[in-house]
N, C-alpha and C positions, 0 to 999 in steps of 0.2 A: 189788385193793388201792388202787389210785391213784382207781379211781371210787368207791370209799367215802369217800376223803379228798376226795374233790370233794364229791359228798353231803353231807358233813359241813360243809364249807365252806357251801354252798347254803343247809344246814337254819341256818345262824347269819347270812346274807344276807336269810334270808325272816323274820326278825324284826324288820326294820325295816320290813318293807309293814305300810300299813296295814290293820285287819280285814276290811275290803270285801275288799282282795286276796286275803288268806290265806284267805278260804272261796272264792272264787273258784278261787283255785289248789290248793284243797284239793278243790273238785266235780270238776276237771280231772283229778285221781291217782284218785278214786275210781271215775271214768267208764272209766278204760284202765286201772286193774285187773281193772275188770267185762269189759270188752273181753278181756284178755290170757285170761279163765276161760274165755269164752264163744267164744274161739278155741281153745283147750287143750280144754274137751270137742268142739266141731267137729273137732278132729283126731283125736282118739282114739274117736269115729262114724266117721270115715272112713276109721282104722285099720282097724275092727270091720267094715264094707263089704266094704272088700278083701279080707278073710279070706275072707268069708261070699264074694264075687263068684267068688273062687280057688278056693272049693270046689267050688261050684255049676259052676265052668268043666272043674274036675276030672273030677267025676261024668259031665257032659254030653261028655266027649272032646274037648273044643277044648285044655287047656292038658294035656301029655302027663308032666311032670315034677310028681311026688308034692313036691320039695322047696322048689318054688314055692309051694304049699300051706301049706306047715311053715313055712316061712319067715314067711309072712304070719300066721299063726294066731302064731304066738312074737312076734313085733314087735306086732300087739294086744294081746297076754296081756301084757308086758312096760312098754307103755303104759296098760293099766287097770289092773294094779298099783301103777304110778306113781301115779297119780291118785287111788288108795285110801290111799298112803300119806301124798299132801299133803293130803288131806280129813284124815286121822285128827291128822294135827300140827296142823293149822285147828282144831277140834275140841277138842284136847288144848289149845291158847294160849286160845282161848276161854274153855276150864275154867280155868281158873289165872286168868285175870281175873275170872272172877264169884267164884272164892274167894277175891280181895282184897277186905280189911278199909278202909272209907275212914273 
């Protein structure tokens, strides 16, 4: 809550930069959003790894406990559905802005 009201605060501070700034500071949000995606699916790959590594380790008799296994296969599964469910909201905000009337 408090770092909204800061935000808030911020987003009526950055109205007095000049326009050089505001796109400046505006490539700077859109670069570490791309970033924050582009690490969110590198983790959830290396979720999907571990699964697939734990399995492979299963099969092969090095890892002895079926629930190490489970465990990693649900924490992928749990994290790709995550990330299907932020894509669909992506997607859904998207639609609603092209069906604004200007």
């Amino acid at each position: 809550m408090i770092s909204s009201a800061f935000n808030i605060l911020n987003l009526g501070a950055s109205s007095a930069q000049p326009d050089a700034a505001k796109a400046e500071n505006l490539a700077g949000k859109e670069a570490s959003f791309t970033k924050y995606l582009s690490d969110a699916l590198n983790n959830l790959n290396a979720l999907q790894q571990n699964a697939s590594d734990s399995a492979t380790q299963m099969v092969m008799g090095s890892d002895d406990y079926l629930h190490n296994v489970i465990l990693a296969y649900e924490k992928a599964d749990l994290a790709f559905k995550l990330t299907v469910e932020v894509r669909n909201k992506c997607v859904e905000a998207y639609q609603e802005i092209m069906r604004m009337q200007l």
